[in-house]
N, C-alpha and C positions, 0 to 999 in steps of 0.2 A: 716612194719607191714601188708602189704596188701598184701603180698605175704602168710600170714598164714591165710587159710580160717577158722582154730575156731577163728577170728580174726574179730567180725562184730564192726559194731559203735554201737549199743546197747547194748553192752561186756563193749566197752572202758567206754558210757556214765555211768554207774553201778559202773564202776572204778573209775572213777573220783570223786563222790559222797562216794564212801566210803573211799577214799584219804581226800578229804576233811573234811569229819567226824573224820576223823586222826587227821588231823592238829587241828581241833573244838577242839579236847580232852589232845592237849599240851595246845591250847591255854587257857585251864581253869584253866591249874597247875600255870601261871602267871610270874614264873619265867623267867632269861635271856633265860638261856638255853633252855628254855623248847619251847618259845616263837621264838625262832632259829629256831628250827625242826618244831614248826607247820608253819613259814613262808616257808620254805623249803617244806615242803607238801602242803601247798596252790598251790606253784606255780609250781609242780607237779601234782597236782589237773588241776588246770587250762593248763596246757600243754594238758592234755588228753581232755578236754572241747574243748581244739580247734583240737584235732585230727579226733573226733568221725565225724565232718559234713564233714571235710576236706576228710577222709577214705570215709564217703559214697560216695561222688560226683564222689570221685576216681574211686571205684569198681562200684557203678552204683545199691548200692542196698539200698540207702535210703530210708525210707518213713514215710508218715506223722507219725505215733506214735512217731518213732523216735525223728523227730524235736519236738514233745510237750514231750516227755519224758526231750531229753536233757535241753529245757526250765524251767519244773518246776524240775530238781535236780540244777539247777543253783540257784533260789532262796532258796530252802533249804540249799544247800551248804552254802551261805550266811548267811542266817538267823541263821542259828545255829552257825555258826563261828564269826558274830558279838555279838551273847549273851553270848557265850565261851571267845571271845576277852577281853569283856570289863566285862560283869562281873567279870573274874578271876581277873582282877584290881580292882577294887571295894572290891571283898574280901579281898584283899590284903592290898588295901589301905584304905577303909570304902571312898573314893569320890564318892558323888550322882553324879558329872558329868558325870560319867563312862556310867550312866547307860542312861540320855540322851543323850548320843553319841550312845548307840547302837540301841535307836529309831531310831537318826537320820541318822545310815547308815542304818538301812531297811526300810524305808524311801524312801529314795533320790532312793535303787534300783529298789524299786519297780515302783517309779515316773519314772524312769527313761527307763526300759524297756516297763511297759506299758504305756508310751506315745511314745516309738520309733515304735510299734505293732501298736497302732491308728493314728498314722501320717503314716505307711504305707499303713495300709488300707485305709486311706482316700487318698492318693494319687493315691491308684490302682483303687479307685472308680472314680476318675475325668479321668484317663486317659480312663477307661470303657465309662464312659462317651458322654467326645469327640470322640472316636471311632465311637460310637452308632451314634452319633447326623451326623458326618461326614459321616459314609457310608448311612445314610438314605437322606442327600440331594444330595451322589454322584450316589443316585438312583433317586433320582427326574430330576435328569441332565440327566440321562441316557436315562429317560422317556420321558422327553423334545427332548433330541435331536433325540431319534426313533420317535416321530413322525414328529419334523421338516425334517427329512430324507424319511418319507414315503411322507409330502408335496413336497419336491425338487424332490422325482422319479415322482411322479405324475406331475412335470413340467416338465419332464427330464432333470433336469440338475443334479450332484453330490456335494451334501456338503463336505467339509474338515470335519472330524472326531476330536474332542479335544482329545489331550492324558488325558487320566487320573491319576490324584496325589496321588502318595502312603503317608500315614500319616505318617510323622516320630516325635519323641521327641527328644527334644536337650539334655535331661539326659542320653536319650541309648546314643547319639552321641556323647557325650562327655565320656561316659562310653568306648565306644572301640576306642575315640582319645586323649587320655585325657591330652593331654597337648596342643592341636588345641587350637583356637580361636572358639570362639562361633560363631560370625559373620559368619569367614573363613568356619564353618560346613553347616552353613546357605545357604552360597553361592555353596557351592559343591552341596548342595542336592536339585538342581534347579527341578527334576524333583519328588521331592515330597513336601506335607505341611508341612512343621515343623512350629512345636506346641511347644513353652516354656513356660514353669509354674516357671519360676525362671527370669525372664526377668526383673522386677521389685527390684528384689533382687542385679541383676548387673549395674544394673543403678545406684542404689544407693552407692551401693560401688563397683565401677570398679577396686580399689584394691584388690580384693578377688581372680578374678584371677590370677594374678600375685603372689599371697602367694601362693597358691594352685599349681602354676607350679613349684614354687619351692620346694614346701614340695616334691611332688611326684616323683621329679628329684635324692629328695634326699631318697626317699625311705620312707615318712614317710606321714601316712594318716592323712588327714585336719583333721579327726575327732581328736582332740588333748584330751581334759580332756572328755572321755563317762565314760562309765561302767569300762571297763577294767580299764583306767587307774585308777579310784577311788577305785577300788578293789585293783589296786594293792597299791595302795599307803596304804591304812587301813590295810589290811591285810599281805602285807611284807615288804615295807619301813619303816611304822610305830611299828614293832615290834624288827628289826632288829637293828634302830637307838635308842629304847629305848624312842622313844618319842610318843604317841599312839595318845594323844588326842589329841596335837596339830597339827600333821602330819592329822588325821582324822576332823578336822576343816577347815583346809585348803584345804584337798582334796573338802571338802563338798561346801564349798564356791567357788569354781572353777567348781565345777560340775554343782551347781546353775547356773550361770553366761553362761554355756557352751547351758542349757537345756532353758533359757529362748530366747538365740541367736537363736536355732533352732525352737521355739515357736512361733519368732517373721519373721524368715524365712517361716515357714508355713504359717502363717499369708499373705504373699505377695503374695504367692506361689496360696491361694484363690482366690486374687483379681483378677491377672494372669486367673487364669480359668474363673472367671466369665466373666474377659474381651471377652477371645476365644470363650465362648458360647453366649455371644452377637453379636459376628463375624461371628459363625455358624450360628444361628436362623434366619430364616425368618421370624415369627411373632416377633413380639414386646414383650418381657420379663418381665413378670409380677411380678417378684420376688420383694421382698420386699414393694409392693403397696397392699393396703388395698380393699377390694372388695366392689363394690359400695352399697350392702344393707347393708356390716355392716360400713360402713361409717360415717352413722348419729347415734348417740348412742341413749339410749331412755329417756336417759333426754332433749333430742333437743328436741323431740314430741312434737305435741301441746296436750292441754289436755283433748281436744273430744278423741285423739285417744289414747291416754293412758287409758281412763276410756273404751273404745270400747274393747282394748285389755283384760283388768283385764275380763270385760263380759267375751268374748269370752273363757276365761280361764276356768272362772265358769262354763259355759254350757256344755251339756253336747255333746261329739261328737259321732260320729256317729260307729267308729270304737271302743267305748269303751265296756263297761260290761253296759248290758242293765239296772242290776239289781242296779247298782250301783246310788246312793244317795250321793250329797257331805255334806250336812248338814239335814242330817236325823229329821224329825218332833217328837216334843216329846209327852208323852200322854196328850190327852185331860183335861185342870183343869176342875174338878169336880163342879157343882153349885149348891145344892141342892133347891129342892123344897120348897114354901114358905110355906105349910102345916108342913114340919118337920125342919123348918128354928130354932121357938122357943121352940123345946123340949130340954131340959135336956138331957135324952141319945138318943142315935141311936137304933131306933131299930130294928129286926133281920135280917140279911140279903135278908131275903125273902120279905121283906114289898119291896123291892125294884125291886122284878122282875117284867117287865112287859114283855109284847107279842114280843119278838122277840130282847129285849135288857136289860143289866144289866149295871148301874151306876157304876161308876167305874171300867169300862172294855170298852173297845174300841169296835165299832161296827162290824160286821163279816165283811169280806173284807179290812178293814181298817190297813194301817201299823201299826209293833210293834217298829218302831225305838224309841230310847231316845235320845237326848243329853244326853250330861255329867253336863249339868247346869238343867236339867228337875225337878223339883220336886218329889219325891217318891212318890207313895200310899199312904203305912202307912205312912208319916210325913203331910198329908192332912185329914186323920183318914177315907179313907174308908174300909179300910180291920181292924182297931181298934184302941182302945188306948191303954194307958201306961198301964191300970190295966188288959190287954186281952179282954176285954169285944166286942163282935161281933154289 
């Protein structure tokens, strides 16, 4: 195929999704036959899904759309072919289990991709990382030793020079030897650091290698139950054999089992790092230590300073709104004079003016704030009563 230039992996990736959209549209007819040809187009479908990355790398014209295009027609492919799967049984048969089966393969794919996507990126993050952390103290070295070498000219004599250590990872080195011993890589690459984030993982079980050299001898990759095989098993042993939801039960339990082993590998794979950046650091690593003011919480306080604090809350600071009042004063209660203390009615507003102030109004200059618990005017009767009366 790479010999035909209308021939790109963005063509095939296009293909493969509508191959698959194929096979979706037996697999909702439900029958034998029908369920034949769309497993037969799955995994035509899927032959082209692994062509389109394989064709880029080949011809050299990959790019990133690409890789997130061919990513999301993989889950639609899926998703539509698990709700064409297992629905078209359910209509068939009226079994509800049909239909949590096809949760639980879009589900499981999607756990399963996007936790293979965030274990990668967090592993490209650590090795970013130690890189970072390693060339900035094989700069401190650097710096160190130009000036222990400007003191030795200045006594004339000449320092020895240390070689410097290229960083390697035991995953690239196992990746281009991969049926080596880790140790044996270890020891070859004397003239650089290797770094393992998986060291903890072989301790644990030193038979892993041993399985893994045999898989690979034989041509068959450790990753035993991922994606693929759970695809293929739902989507064409399961249909071929006639047996759907048990074949898709079992894959799913397998897959479980496969996703929490690499979960629990990641897991070591952390500790591993944390170890090497406490190997790199020169200061003291403060990670997971709590900082000394928030240390004592504020119920330890004692309770001068608790009540010091509350103040201090109240008051007002210096960077605020000038204008700003946290508990606004409310109007003046009214007291009237004992000359109209025992009259009968009030009377007219003007007996009450005098030179420069009015009863029931706040003096000039004086705030207008209220509370919300303030008394009213009218419910004290200076502005009237019930029957309007001034």
């Amino acid at each position: 195929m790479a010999r035909f230039r209308f021939i790109t992996p963005n063509r095939v990736t296009w293909a493969a999704l509508f191959v698959g959209l194929g096979s979706a549209g037996f697999f909702l007819k439900g029958d034998m036959l029908s369920l034949a040809i769309g497993a037969a187009l799955y995994h035509l479908s899927f032959i082209l899904d692994c062509i389109d990355g394989k064709l880029a790398r080949l011809k050299g014209n990959g790019t990133v759309f690409g890789g997130w295009l061919d990513y999301v027609f993989d889950r639609i492919r899926v998703l539509f072919c698990a709700l064409a799967l297992m629905g078209g049984q359910y209509l068939r048969d009226g079994d509800e289990r049909y239909l949590l089966a096809a949760l639980m393969v879009v589900f499981l794919d999607m756990l399963r991709y996007v936790d293979a996507l965030q274990i990668y990126k967090m592993r490209m993050s650590m090795r970013a990382k130690i890189e970072k952390v390693t060339q900035e103290k094989q700069e401190a070295e650097s710096a160190a030793a130009a000036e222990a070498a400007a003191a030795y000219a200045a006594a004339g004599q000449v320092p020895a020079e240390p070689p410097g250590k290229q960083i390697r990872f035991m995953e690239d080195l196992l990746r281009e030897n991969p049926e080596a011993e880790a140790e044996t890589l270890k020891q070859q690459a004397e003239a650089a650091h290797v770094v393992d984030l998986h060291a903890q993982f072989r301790h644990r079980f030193p038979w892993y290698q041993r399985v893994r050299h045999a898989l690979l001898r034989s041509r068959i990759r450790p990753h035993l139950i991922s994606g693929i095989e759970f695809q293929m098993f739902v989507f064409i042993v399961g249909p071929l054999i006639g047996q759907i939801l048990w074949t898709t039960v079992v894959s799913a339990v397998l897959l479980g089992i496969f996703e929490l082993i690499i979960m629990y590998k990641f897991w070591l794979s952390t500790r591993d790092f944390t170890a090497v950046m406490a190997g790199l650091s020169v200061a003291p690593s403060t990670a997971g230590t709590i900082s000394p003011h928030l240390h004592r919480g504020r119920h330890r306080r004692g309770v001068e300073e608790g009540l010091l604090e509350a103040q201090r809350l109240l008051e007002q600071q210096p960077d605020e709104d000038l204008g700003f009042q946290p508990y606004p004063q409310p109007f003046p209660a009214y007291t009237p004079n004992e000359q109209y203390a025992q009259h009968e009615e009030w009377p007219s507003a003007g007996t009450y003016q005098q030179t420069g102030r009015t009863y029931g109004y706040p003096d000039q200059g004086q705030r207008l704030y209220a509370a919300p618990h303030a008394p009213l005017p009218e419910q004290n009767g200076y502005l009237g009563d019930r029957e309007g009366n001034r």
